[in-house]
N, C-alpha and C positions, 0 to 999 in steps of 0.2 A: 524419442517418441514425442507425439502430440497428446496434449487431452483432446476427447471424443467431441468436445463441442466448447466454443469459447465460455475461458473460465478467470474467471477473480480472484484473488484470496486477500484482501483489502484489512489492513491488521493496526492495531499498535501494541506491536511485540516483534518478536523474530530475530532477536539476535539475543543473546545471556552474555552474563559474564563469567571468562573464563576459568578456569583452575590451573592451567599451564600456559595459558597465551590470556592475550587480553579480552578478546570475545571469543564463545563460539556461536555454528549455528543451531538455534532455539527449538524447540520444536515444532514453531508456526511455519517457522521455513523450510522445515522436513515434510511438513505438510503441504507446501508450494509445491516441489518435489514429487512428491506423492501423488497428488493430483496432476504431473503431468501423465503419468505413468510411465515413469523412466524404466530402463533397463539396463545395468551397465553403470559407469560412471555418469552423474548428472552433470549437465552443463547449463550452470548459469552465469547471466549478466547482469552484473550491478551498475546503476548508476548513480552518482552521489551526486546527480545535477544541484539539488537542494541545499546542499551544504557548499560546493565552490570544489567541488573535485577534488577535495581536499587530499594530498598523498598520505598524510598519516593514518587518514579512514580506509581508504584504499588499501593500504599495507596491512592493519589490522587483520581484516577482511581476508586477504589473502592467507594471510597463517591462519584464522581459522577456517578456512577452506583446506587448503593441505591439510590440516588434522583431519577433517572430517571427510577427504577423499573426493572431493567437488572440483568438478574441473571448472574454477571462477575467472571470470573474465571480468572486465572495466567500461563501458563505455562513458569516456570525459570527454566533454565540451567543451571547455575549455584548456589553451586558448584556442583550440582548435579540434574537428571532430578526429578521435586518435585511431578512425580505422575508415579506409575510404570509403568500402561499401555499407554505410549503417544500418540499411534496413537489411540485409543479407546479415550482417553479425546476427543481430534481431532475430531473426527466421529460423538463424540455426539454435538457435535455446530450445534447452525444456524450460526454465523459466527465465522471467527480469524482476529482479529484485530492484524496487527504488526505495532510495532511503531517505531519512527527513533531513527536516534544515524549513527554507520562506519554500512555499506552495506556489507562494506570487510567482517569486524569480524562475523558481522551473516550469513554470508554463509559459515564462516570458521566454526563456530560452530555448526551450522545446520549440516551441512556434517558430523562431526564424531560423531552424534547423529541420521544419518540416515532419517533427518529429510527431505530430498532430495526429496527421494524417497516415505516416505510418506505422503509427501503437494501434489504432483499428486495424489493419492492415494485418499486422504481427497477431493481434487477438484472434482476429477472425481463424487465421490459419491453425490457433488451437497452443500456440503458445501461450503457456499461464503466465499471468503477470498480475505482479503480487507487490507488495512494502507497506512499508511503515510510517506514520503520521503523515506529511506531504505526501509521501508515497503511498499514500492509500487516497486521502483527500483526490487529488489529480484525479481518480479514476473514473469519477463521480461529478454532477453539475457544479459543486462548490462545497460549501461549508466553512466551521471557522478555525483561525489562524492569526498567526501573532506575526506575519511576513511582513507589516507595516510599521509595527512596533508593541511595545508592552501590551495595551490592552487590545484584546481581543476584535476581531472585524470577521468581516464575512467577506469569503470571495465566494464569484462567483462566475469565473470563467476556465473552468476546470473541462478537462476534454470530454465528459459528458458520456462515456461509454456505456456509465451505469444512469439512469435516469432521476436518480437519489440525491440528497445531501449526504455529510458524511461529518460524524462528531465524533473527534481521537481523541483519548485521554481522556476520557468521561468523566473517571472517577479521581483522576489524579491532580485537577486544572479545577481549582473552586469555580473558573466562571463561564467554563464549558457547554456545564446544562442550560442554567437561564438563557444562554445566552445562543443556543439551540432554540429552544422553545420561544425566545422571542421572534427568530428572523422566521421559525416556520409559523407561528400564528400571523406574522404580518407579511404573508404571502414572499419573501425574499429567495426562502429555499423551500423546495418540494419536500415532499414526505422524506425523512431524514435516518437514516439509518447508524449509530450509535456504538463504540465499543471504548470499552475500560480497556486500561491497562493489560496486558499480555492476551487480546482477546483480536480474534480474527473472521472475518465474514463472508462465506466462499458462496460465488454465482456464477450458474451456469445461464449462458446465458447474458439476461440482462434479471433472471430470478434469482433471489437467495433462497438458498436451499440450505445454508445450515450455519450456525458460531460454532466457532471450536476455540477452546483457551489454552494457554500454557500455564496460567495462573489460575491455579483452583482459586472458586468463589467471585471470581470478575464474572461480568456478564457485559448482553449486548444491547440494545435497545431500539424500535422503533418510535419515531416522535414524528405524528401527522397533525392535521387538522379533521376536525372531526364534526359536526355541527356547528359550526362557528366555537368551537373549543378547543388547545393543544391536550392531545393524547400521547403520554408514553406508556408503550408495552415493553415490559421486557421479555427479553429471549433467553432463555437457559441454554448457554454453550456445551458443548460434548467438552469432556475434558482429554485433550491427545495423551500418548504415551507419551512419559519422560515430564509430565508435567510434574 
């Protein structure tokens, strides 16, 4: 099945660690899931563009999918795309999970795979598409990232679906906030949308309509321009089951 209308779930959470395998899935990513309104075995597609396709994450990944009954797929780009029709793999999801690692590198790599042009494409048609740090950042006009190196920078050629900034690991990355609230007071990123640690931001749309955490006591945060002033609201997240 599809969600009823394009949807986001833009997170930094959605994977745990496991008790018999190494990961499982969290319950942000039950909530991907959920929002597409599956019926049946869910089918998602992970891609670990961000990290380098790494096989070890991949495998992970895949045992905790068999546990949890998911029918998961891979899409790697490197060194090469490993399924011919990509936007067809794409189409057939309930959801894509993308995972973190540089923000830079997967939109460098996206783009000369065209893959740009067809994650609207893919959204449009109501497949949710969801992940974590990079994989969330991506969804959104930019935000910041450490894909250049240690200290923190701002991109800001991210595919733009959502018309926001986006700041992952709010609470866990001492230089996250400031460093939010600087690029949006000096006009670099738009009105900036915020999550802690195990904390997830679903929109329909191009609207947020809601936080949801996996980690009681995180929260979410909007950080705008306000009178020539930086504002942060926070958002009190629903707490999902299994949190």
């Amino acid at each position: 099945m599809s969600a009823d209308a394009p949807t986001i779930l833009a997170t930094s959470g959605g994977l745990v660690a496991g008790r018999r395998t190494r990961l499982e899935l969290g319950p942000l990513m039950w909530h991907a899931v959920d929002l597409a309104g599956t019926s049946g075995r869910p089918r998602v597609c992970h891609l670990g563009t961000a990290g380098g396709d790494q096989a070890w994450a991949n495998a992970a990944l895949d045992e905790a999918a068999r546990v949890a009954g998911v029918e998961l797929t891979h899409l790697n780009l490197f060194p090469m795309p490993n399924v011919e029709d990509v936007e067809g793999h794409l189409l057939a999801q309930d959801v894509v999970w993308v995972g973190g690692g540089s923000v830079a590198n997967l939109l460098a790599v996206w783009r000369v795979h065209g893959l740009d042009e067809i994650f609207r494409r893919v959204w449009e048609a109501g497949v949710v598409l969801a992940g974590v740090s990079a994989g969330s950042i991506c969804w959104y006009v930019g935000g910041t990232t450490d894909s250049f190196g240690p200290e923190l920078r701002a991109v800001t050629d991210g595919l733009g679906l959502l018309p926001y900034g986006n700041g992952v690991h709010y609470d866990s990355e001492a230089e996250r906030r400031p460093l939010v609230h600087r690029l949006v007071g000096e006009g670099v990123l738009p009105t900036t949308h915020c999550t802690d640690d195990g904390v997830g931001l679903v929109y329909r749309g191009t609207a947020l309509v809601e936080a949801v955490t996996e980690r009681r006591g995180s929260g979410a945060y909007e950080v705008r321009r306000e009178d020539g002033a930086v504002v942060e609201d926070r958002l009190e997240p629903r707490v999902l089951p299994g949190a």
